[in-house]
Each structure stands twice: as structure tokens, then as C-alpha cells.
KEKOLSE-398391 format. One record per residue (C-alpha): y, x negated, z negated. Coordinates in nm, 4 decimals. Layout:
<lumfis>
c2,c1,c3
Y,X,Z
...
</lumfis>
This chain:
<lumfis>
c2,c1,c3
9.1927,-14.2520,-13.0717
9.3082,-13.9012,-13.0955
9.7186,-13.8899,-13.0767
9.8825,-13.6916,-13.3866
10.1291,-13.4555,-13.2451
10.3150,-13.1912,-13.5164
10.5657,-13.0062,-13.3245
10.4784,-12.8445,-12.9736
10.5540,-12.5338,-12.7070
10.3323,-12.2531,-12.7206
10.3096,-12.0571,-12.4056
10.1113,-11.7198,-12.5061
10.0694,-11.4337,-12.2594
9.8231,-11.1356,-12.4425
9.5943,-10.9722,-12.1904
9.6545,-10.6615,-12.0037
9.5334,-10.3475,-12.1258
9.2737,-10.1904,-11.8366
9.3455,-9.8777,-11.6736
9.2296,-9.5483,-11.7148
8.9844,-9.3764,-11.4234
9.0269,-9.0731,-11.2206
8.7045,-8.9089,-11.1781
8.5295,-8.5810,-11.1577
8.1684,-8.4930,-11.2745
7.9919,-8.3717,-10.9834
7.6292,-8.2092,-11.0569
7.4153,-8.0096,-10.8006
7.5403,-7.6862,-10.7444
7.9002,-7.7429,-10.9338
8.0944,-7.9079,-10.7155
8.3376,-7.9546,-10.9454
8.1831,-8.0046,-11.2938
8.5198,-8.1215,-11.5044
8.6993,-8.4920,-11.5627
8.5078,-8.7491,-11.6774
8.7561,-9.0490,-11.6470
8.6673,-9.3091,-11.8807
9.0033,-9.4891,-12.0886
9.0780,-9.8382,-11.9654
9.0124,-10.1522,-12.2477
9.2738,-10.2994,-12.4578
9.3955,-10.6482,-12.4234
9.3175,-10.8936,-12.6009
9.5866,-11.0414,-12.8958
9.6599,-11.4259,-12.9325
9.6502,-11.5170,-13.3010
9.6992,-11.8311,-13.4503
9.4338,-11.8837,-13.7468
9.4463,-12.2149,-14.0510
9.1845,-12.4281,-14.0041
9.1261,-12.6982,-14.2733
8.9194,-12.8784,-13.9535
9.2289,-12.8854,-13.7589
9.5396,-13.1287,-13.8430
9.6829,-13.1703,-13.5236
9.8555,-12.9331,-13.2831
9.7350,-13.2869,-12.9662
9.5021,-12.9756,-12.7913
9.8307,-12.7513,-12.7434
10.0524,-13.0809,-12.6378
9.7823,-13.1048,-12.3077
9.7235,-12.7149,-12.3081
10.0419,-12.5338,-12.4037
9.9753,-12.2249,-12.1804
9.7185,-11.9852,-12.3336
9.5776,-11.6287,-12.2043
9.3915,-11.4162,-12.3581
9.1411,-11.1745,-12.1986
9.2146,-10.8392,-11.9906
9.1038,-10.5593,-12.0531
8.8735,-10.3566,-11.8461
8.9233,-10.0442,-11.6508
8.7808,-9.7194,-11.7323
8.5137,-9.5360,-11.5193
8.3182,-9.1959,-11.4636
8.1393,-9.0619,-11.6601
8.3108,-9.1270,-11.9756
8.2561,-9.4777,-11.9623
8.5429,-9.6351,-12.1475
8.6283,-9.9852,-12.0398
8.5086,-10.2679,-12.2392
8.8271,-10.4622,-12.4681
8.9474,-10.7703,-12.3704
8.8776,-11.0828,-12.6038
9.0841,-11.1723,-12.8290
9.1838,-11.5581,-12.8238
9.1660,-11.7031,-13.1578
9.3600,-12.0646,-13.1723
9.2785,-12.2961,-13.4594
9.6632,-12.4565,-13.6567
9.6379,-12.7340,-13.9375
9.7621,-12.6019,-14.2710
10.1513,-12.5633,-14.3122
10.1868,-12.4341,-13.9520
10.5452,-12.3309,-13.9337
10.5772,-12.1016,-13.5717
10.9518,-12.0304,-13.4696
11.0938,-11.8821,-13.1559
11.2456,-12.0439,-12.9131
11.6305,-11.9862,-13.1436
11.4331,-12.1498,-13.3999
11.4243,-11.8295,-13.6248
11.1197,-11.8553,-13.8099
10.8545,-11.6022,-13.7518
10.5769,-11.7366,-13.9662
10.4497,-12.0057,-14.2314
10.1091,-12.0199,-14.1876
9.9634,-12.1711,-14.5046
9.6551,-12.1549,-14.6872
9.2773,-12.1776,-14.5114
9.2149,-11.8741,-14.3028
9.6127,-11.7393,-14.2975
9.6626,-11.5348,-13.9617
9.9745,-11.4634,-13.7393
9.9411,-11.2664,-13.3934
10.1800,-11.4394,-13.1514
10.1384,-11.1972,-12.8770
9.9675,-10.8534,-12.8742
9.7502,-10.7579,-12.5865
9.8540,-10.4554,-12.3766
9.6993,-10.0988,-12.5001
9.4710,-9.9516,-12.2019
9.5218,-9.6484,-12.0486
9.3716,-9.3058,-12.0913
9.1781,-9.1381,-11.8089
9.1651,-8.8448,-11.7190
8.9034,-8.6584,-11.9174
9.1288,-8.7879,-12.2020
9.4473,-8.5971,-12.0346
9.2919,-8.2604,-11.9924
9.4209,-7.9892,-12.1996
9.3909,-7.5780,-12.1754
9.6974,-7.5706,-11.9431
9.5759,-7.9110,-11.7052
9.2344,-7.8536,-11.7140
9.1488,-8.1050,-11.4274
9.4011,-8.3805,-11.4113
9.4113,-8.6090,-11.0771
9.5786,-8.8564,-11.2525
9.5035,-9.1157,-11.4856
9.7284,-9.3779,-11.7178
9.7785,-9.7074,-11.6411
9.7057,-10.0053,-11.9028
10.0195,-10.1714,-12.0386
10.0505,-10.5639,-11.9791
10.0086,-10.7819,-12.2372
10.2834,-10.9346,-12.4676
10.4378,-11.2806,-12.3679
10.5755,-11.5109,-12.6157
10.7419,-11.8769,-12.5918
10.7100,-12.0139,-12.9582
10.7383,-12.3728,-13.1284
10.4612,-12.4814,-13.3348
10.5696,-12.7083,-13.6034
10.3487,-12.9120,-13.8873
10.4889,-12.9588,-14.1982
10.2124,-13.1530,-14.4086
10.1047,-12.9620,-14.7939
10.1405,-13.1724,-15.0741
10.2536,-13.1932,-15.4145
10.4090,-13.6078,-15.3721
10.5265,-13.7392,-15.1343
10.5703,-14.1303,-15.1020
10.8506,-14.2389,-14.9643
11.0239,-14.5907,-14.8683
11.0857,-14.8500,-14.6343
10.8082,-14.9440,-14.3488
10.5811,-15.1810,-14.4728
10.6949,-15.1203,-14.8587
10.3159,-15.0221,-14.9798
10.3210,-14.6987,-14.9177
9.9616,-14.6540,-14.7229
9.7985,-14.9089,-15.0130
9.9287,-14.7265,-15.2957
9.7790,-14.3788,-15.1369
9.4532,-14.5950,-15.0719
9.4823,-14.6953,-15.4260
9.5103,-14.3527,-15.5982
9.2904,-14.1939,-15.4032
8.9664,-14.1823,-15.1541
9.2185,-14.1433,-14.8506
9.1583,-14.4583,-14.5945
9.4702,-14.5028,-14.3981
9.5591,-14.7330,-14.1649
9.7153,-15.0702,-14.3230
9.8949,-15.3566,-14.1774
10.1794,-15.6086,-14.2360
10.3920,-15.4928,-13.9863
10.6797,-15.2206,-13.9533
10.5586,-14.8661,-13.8401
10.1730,-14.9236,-13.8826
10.1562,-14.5629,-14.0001
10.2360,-14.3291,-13.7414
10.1026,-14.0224,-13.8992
10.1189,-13.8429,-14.2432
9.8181,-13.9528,-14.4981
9.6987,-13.7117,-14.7452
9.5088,-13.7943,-15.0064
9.3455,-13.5777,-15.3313
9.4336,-13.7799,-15.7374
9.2437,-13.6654,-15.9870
9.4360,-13.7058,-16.2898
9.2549,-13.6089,-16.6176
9.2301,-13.2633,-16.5461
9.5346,-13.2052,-16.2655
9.4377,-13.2337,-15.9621
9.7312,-13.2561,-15.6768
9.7740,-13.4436,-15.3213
9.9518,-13.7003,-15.2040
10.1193,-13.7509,-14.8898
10.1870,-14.0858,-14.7274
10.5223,-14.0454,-14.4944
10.5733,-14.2877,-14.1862
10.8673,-14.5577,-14.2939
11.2197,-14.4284,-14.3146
11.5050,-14.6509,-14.2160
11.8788,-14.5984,-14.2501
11.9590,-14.3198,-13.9861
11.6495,-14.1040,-13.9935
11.8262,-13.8019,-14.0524
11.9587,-13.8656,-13.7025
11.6805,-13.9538,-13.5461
11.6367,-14.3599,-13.5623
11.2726,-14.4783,-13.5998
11.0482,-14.2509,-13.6798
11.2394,-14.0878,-13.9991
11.3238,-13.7517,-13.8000
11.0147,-13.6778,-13.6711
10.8594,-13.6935,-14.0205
11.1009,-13.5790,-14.2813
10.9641,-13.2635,-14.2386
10.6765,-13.3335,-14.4142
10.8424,-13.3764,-14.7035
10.9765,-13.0878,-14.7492
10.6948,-12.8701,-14.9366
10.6598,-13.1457,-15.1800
10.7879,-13.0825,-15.5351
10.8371,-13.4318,-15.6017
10.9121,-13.7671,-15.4670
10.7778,-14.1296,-15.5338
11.0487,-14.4227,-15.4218
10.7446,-14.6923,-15.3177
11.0359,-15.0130,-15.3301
10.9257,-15.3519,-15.2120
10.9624,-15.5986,-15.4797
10.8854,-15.9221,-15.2403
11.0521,-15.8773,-14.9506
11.0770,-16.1458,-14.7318
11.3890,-16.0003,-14.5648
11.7130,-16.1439,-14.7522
11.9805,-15.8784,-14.6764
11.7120,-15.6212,-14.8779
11.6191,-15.5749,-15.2395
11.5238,-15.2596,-15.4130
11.8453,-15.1217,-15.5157
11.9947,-15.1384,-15.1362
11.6580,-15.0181,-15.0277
11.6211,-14.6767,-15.2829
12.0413,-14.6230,-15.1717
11.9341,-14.6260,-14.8071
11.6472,-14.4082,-14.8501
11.8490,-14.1685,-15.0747
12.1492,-14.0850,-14.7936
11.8837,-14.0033,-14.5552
11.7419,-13.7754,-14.8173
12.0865,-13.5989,-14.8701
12.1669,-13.6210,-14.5374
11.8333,-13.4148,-14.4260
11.8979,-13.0385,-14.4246
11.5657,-12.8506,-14.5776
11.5001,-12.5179,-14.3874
11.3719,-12.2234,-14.5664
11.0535,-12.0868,-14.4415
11.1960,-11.6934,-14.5822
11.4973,-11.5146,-14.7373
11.3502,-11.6147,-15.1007
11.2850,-11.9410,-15.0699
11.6314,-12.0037,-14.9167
11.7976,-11.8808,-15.2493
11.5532,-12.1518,-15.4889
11.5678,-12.3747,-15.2015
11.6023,-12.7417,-15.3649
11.7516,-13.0243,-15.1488
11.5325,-13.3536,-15.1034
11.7515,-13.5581,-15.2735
11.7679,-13.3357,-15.6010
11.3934,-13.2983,-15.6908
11.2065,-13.4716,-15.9142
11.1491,-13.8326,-15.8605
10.9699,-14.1818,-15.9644
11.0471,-14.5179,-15.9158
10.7319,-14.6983,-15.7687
10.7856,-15.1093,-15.8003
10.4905,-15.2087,-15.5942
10.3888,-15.5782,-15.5040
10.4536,-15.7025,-15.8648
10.1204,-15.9051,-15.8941
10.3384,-16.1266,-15.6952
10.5640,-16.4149,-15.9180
10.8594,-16.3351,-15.7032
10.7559,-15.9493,-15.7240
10.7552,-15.9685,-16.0978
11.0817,-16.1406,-16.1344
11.2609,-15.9024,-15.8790
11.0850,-15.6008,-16.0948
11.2449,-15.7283,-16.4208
11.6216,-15.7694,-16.2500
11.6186,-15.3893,-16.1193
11.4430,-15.2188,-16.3680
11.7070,-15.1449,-16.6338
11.9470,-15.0895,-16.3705
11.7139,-14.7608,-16.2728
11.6925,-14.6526,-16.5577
12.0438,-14.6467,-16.6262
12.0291,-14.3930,-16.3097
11.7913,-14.1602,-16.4776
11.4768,-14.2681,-16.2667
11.1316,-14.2953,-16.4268
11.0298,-14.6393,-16.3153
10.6610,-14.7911,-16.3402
10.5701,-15.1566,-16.2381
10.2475,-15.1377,-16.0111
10.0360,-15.3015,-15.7512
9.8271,-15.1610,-15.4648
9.6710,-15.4106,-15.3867
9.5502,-15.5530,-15.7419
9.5422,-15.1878,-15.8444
9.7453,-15.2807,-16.1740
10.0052,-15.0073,-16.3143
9.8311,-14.7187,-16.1776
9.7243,-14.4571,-16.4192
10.0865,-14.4463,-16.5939
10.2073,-14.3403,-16.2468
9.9264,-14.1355,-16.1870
9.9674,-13.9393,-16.4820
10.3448,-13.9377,-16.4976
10.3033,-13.7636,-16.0797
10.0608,-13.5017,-16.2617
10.3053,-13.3725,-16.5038
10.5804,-13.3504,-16.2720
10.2823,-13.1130,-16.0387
10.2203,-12.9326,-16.3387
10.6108,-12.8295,-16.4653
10.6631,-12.7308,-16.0239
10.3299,-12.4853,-16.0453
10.4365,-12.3759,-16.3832
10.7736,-12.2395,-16.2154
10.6166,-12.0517,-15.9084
10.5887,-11.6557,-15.9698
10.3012,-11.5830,-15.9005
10.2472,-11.3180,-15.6474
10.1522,-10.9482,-15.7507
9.9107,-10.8068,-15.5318
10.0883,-10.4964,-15.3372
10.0428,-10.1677,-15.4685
9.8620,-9.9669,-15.2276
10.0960,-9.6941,-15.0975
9.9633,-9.3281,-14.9900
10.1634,-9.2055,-14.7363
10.1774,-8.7932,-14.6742
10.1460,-8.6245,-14.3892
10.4906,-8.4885,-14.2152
10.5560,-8.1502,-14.1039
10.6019,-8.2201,-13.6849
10.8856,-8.0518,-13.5566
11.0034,-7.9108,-13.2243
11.1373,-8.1599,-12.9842
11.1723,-8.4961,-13.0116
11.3304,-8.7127,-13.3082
11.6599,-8.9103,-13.2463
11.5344,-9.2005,-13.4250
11.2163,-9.2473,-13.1345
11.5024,-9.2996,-12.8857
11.8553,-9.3847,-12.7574
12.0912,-9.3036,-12.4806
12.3604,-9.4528,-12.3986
12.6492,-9.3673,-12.1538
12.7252,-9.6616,-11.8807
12.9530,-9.6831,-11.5503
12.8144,-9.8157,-11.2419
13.0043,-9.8186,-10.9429
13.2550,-9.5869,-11.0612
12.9909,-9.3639,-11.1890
12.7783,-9.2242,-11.4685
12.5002,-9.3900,-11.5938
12.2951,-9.2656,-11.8772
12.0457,-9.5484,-12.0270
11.7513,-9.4841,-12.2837
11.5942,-9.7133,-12.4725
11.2882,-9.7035,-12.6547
10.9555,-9.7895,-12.7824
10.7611,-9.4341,-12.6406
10.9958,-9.3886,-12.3264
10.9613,-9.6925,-12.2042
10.5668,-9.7236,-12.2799
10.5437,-9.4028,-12.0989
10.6960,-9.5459,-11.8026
10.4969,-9.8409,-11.8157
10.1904,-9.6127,-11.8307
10.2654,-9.3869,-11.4803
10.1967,-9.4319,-11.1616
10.4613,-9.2985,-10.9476
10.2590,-9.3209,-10.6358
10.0706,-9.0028,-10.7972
10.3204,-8.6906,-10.8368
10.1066,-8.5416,-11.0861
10.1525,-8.8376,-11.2970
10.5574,-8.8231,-11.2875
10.5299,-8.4392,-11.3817
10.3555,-8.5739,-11.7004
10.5607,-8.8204,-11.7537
10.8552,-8.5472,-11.7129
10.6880,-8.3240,-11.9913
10.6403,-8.5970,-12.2239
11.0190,-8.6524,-12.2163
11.1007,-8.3351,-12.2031
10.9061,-8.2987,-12.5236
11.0271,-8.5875,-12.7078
11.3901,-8.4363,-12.6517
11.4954,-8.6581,-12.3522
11.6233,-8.3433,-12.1498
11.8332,-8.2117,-12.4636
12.0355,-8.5563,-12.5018
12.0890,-8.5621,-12.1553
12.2537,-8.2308,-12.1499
12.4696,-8.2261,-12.4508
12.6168,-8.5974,-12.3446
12.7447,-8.4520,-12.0587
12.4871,-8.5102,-11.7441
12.4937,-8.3415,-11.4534
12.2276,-8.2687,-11.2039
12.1798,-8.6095,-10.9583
12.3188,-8.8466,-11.1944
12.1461,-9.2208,-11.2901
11.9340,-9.2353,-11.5693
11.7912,-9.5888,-11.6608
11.4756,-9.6073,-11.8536
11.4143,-9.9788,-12.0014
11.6425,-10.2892,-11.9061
11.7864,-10.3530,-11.6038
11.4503,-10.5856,-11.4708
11.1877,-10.4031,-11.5339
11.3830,-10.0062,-11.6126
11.3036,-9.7449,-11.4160
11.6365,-9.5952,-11.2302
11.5670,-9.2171,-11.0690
11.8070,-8.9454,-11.0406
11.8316,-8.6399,-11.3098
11.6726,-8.3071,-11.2188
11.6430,-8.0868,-11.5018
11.4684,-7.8351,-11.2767
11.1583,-8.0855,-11.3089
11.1018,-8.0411,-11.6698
11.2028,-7.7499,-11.6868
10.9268,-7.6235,-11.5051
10.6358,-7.7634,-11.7753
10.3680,-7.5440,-11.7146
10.3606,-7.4905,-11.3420
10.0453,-7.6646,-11.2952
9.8687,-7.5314,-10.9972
9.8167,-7.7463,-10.6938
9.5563,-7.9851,-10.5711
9.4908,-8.2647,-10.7680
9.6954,-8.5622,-10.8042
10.0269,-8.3155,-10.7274
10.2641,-8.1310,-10.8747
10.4246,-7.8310,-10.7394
10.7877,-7.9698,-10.8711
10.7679,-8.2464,-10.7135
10.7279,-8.0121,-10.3688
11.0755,-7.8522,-10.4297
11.3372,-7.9286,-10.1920
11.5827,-8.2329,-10.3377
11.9318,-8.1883,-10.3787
12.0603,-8.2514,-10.0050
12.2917,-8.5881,-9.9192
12.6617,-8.5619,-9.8206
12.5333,-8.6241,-9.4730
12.3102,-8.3358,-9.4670
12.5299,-8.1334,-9.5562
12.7830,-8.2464,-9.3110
12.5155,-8.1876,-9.0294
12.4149,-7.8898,-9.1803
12.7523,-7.7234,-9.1514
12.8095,-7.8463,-8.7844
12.4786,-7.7040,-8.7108
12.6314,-7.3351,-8.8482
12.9398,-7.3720,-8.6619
12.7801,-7.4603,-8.3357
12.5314,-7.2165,-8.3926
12.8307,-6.9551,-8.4175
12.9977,-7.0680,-8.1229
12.7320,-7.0642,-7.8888
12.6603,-6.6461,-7.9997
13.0308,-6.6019,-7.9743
13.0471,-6.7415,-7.5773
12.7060,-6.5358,-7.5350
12.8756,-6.1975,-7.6132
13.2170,-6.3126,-7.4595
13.0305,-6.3391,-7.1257
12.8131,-6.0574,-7.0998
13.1528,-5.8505,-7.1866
13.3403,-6.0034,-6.8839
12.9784,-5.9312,-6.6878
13.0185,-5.5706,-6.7803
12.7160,-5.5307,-6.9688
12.9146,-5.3516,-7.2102
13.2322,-5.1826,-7.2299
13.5250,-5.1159,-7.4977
13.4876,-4.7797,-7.6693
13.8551,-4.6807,-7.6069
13.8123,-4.6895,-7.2757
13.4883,-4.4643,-7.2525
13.7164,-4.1845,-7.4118
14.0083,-4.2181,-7.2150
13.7728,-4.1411,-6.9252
</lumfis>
């Protein structure tokens, strides 16, 4: 028998985007015909999708680590790499995914709702893709961008419009039997149902569904029994139904101790809001609407316990019916009187307006790149400078270059030259041969500024796959220099002892002493 599991660890990595191909079309008698680099795939996305099939999350309890596909490289002649598959994973309704700090990302409810947990990687372009008027043949190509990777926690919280709540073996799984076509599991002993029942009532014409929770006992809210694990399911229910066991065999319980018990852990349970509106007409458990359920009164002892406790709940404001489950006696008053409580909670939803579609106009681009598409910030490291940028196109950039090609960092030097990279760096104060950080300190790129490289944009001539920048001398070390200028001095010296000797030699004479003679 299949276990029920409603709260698990999702391990999602997206696929890696393919990347892009370096290639020339070569025909007879043009040796070199143009690029013709194909781009590299996408990756493929991991999306979680409602299945009304699916009301379990047992196949991610055995499997929790899920890839999606790569996708594939680009190659000549224009062929573009083929996209990698998306991986589509099946979630009961009232799929609640949260991160791993429990913020909630999404409530997946209703057949066929859809959340992407991780993104696949965008592939890169090749090089018939990078040519332009001024880079007419590029030898480089971009890479493909790796795939997203998200940790999330998958939790079930069961749709329904009652919920039936009470002590383990109180009648609970017989009443739901009772009211509807649902077949659950029933037993006399404590914790025969381990899982969450639904079931559909027809009554008159409402229709709403009924959920049978696993037995609370006093200290659910903190875990004891099963209460903890299933107290979530309650809480998308409008209403609640107290199932209390008239004939209990157990003498330190009746139905008053029982429906006080049950209460605290209700009020004790802290309801979590699946958004920022539902948090503000959020409605503790223990405040809804709720029903009195006296089950097991076809009993003589359930009868007479029924007729001691039944003013007494009413005194309390509770709606109380007398019924059976198992005699099916008492049932349609409570059916009915569970309808019209459905019926005033749908009455009070807003419905939800459809959103108006919105045109958006087309922006006048402007020189240079926006402050808002990046930021820099001004560090110390080791006593010295450090300028860090951060953002979504830098840092994709730099995931997209391969800095074993030097025509590909002289791209990537334009592009941030372009976006306005070069200007920040200037007016913050940066010198030439300071640290600039691009990305986090893992996975950031660290080089040292040169303005000269992007300065010089359109010097583009050179073999393929180089850059003539990149061929210009670096700024020399300390050492260098130090060896340099020993090298000049002993150069000197040795031209100094050269024309010292050839004048005590002879070889040449003073030009006083020529005229004195």
C-alpha cells in the first residue's frame, strides 16, 4: 500500500543552456564564405503542475533530486541546437512550495495551476549571430548559461470546505463514509486513519467536500500524535465539525473535556497565510464557524450522555445535532446545516477580476547604459580598492564568455563599456590596475581595470579568435620595474668604463690640449 507523504525536499537543478558554435562556411573557391555558427539550445525549466490524479508528494520522498534536460550545442551551418526538455512534475491540489526560510513562493491550487521552480539556462549565440558591419567574422562564440538550482519544501494542505475534527476513534471516518461515497479506512482502534479523507455531499443543490483529519490529542500543536503533521489540512476549510464521542469507554473523557481539548490545540495552532491578502482576512482555527457533531447516539448510553451535554453547548453558542454513523440517523440536519455555513464562506470571497491587459510603449534607447541595469559598489581588500558590480546583464555576460578566447573578452569589454560600466568606474574614483569584482565572491569574476581595453571598441582587425587589445603590453609589476631600472643603470655604467678606457688608451685626446700645442 502506497505511503501518504504531504510535506517533502525538492532538489531541482534546470538544465544548462547549450553553447553557441564557431564556424565558417567554406564553399569551393571561397575559402572563407562568412560565419555560420549555429546558437546553442535552451535548458529545460522544472515546473510543478496540479494534478487531480496525484494526492501524494510519496514519488518525491524516494526521488527528491530532479534534472531537467540540457540543452544542445549549436553547429555550422546555421544549425541551431535543439532545446532541452522541460521536466513537468505532477503536485496534488493545495500544493503549498516554500523555500528553504519557509517564505512562501507559491499556492498551487486548482487542476492544471503551474509554478516554475527552476528555469533552465538560456543557450548561447554563435557566431553568425555575433557578426555585425564592424566584426564581420567573429572567432568567437557565447557560451550557454547553467541552469537554475533551487532547494524548496513541498507541502500538502488538503481543499475542503469541512473539516471533521475530534478525538481518534470518535467517528470521524464513519460519519465521512456516511455523508458521502468516500470509503475510508475504519477501525476500533486509535490512529486507524493515517491520512486525510475527502469526500464530495451533495446537499439539495450545494455541493461542498469534506475532509476527514487523522485524530487530534491534547498537544498536537506541539507535535504529540499525529495532530502536527495534519493540522495543516485544516486550514483552507471555512468551517469545522466537533465529531464528540458520546460512548466512550474511557472514564476520565466525556464530550465537554473532549471539545475543550480539541479547542486549545485549535487556538494554539498558528494558521500561515499563503499571500499578503489573505494574511490581513486571515481567520484563526478556533474562531470559524463550527458544529457540534454527537455521534454514537443509537447507543442507550450514547443517548443519555447526548441529553446531559447538549444544553450545556448550546449555552456556548455551538449548533449541536444528535447523529449516528453507523445507523445513519441525524444526518441530513447536519448535512444541510454544513451547506449553509459553505454557502455564507463562498458568498464572502471577491471574486477575482480578470487583469486588464496592459499595452506597454516602446522607449526611446539612450546612450550608455542605465543605472538601474547595474550596481557598483566600493570595497577594501587588503588595504586596497575594490570596486564590485552586481547585476542581472553583467553578470550573464560573464557567464556567457570564454576567457580562453581574447576575442571573446574584447566583446565582453564593449558590452560593458556600452552599458556604462567604464563611466561608473571612472567617476567613483578608479584608477588604472585596480580590482573590479563582477558577481559574488564564488563564482565573480576578479580582473584588473584597463580602461585602454574599452576604450579601444572598434579596433577589430586580427586573426580570428583575437583581439588586438588584448596584444598591448600590460601595465609592468613593481619587480619589473625594479629590474628594468637596474638594467638602465648597468647599461650606463658599462658605456661610461668603455669611454673611460679608450681615453686612458689614447684613442682620443682632450680638446684643450690639441690647442695648447
Amino acid at each position: 500500500m502506497a505511503a501518504f507523504v504531504d510535506r517533502v525536499t525538492l532538489h531541482a537543478t534546470a538544465g544548462n543552456g547549450g553553447h553557441g558554435c564557431v564556424s565558417v562556411r567554406r564553399e569551393k573557391f571561397k575559402p572563407l564564405g562568412g560565419p555560420d555558427g549555429g546558437n546553442g539550445g535552451n535548458g529545460g525549466d522544472i515546473t510543478l503542475v496540479v494534478d487531480a490524479q496525484t494526492t501524494t508528494l510519496l514519488s518525491y520522498h524516494h526521488l527528491p533530486h530532479r534534472t531537467a534536460g540540457n540543452g544542445e550545442p549549436g553547429r555550422g551551418d546555421n544549425r541551431h541546437g535543439k532545446n532541452g526538455e522541460t521536466l513537468r512534475l505532477s503536485v496534488p491540489d493545495g500544493t503549498v512550495v516554500k523555500d528553504a526560510d519557509g517564505n512562501i513562493l507559491a499556492d498551487l491550487v486548482g487542476e492544471g495551476a503551474e509554478y516554475v521552480v527552476a528555469h533552465g539556462g538560456v543557450g548561447g549565440l554563435g557566431n553568425a549571430a555575433l557578426a555585425s558591419p564592424k566584426r564581420k567574422a567573429p572567432g568567437f562564440a557565447l557560451l550557454g548559461i547553467p541552469g537554475e538550482h533551487a532547494d524548496v519544501v513541498l507541502e500538502l494542505k488538503t481543499v475542503a470546505d469541512i473539516a471533521l475534527v475530534g478525538f481518534p476513534s470518535a467517528g470521524k471516518s464513519s460519519l465521512i463514509a456516511a455523508l458521502s461515497a468516500a470509503r475510508p479506512k475504519i477501525a476500533d482502534y486509535p490512529f486507524t486513519t493515517l491520512v486525510p479523507n475527502l469526500g464530495v455531499v451533495q446537499a439539495g443543490q450545494m455541493r461542498y467536500t469534506v475532509a476527514d483529519v487523522p485524530g487530534l490529542i491534547p498537544g498536537a500543536s506541539q507535535g504529540k500524535g499525529l495532530g502536527l503533521e495534519f493540522l495543516r489540512h485544516v486550514e483552507r476549510c471555512a468551517a469545522l465539525v466537533h465529531v464528540l464521542d458520546c460512548a466512550s469507554l474511557e472514564t476520565d473523557r466525556d464530550p465537554l473535556s473532549d471539545l475543550e481539548a480539541i479547542e486549545n490545540e485549535l487556538a494554539a495552532y498558528s494558521v500561515e497565510p499563503t499571500s499578503e491578502q489573505q494574511a490581513e482576512d486571515l481567520i484563526p482555527l478556533h474562531e470559524r464557524p463550527r458544529l457540534i457533531a454527537l455521534n454514537k447516539t443509537d447507543l442507550p448510553d450514547g443517548t443519555e450522555m447526548a441529553d446531559m451535554v447538549r444544553e450545556q453547548l448550546e449555552e456556548r453558542g455551538y449548533r449541536v445535532f444528535d447523529v449516528s454513523a453507523l445507523a445513519h440517523q441525524g444526518l441530513d440536519p447536519l448535512k444541510y446545516a454544513m451547506g449553509e455555513l459553505v454557502e455564507e464562506s463562498r458568498a464572502r470571497q471577491v471574486p477575482v477580476e480578470a487583469s486588464p491587459v496592459v499595452t506597454i510603449e516602446p522607449k526611446v534607447r539612450r546612450k550608455g547604459g542605465r543605472p538601474e541595469e547595474f550596481t557598483l559598489r566600493r570595497e577594501e581588500r587588503n588595504l586596497k580598492p575594490l570596486f564590485r558590480i552586481r547585476g542581472i546583464k553583467p553578470e550573464k555576460w560573464v557567464a556567457q564568455t570564454d576567457f580562453t578566447n581574447d576575442e571573446a573578452v574584447g566583446y565582453l569589454a564593449d558590452r560593458l563599456h556600452r552599458l556604462g560600466v567604464e563611466d561608473r568606474l571612472f567617476s567613483d574614483g578608479a584608477r588604472p590596475g585596480d580590482t573590479v569584482v563582477i558577481g559574488d565572491d564564488e563564482t565573480g569574476v576578479v580582473f584588473d581595470w584597463e580602461p585602454t581595453i574599452s576604450t579601444g571598441s572598434e579596433v577589430l582587425s586580427g586573426p580570428r579568435g583575437s583581439d588586438l587589445r588584448m596584444e598591448q603590453t600590460s601595465r609592468p609589476t613593481r619587480g619589473e620595474k625594479r629590474k628594468e631600472y637596474e638594467d638602465l643603470k648597468a647599461a650606463r655604467a658599462g658605456v661610461r668604463a668603455e669611454m673611460d678606457e679608450e681615453r686612458r688608451s689614447g684613442l682620443w685626446t682632450d680638446y684643450d690640449s690639441e690647442t695648447q700645442n
